[in-house]
Steps between C-alpha positions, in 0.01 A plus 500: 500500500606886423376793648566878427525711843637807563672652764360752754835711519572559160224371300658284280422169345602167438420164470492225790577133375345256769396630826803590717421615849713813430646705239711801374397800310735499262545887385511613901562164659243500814403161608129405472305225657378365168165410666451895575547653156259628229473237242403605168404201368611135539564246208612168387642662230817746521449669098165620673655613857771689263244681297272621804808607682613696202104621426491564868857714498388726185143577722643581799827724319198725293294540849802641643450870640693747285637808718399856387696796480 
């Protein structure tokens, strides 16, 4: 099984293979309880975990608040 989660301090994604009891963010590197993070979706099949994490990664980048000057 795959799932895409994301990580409460930095907000990025990635893909879990299996279900570890922990795991590391890997842009910031916090350790997660894999039980405790937002999962995205979760699939037999990793093409489909790779395309919602990279569906997922576009959303959240154009929903991103843009500072005014």
């Amino acid at each position: 099984m795959y799932a895409v989660v994301g990580c409460s301090e930095c907000s990025a994604l990635w893909i879990l293979d299996g279900q570890p009891d922990r795991t590391e963010c890997p842009r910031c590197g916090r350790s997660h309880s894999a039980d405790r993070l937002k999962r995205f979706v979760e699939t037999d099949d990793k093409d489909h975990a790779r395309e919602v994490r990279a569906s997922t990664g576009r959303e959240r980048a154009t929903r991103s608040p843009t500072s005014i000057v």
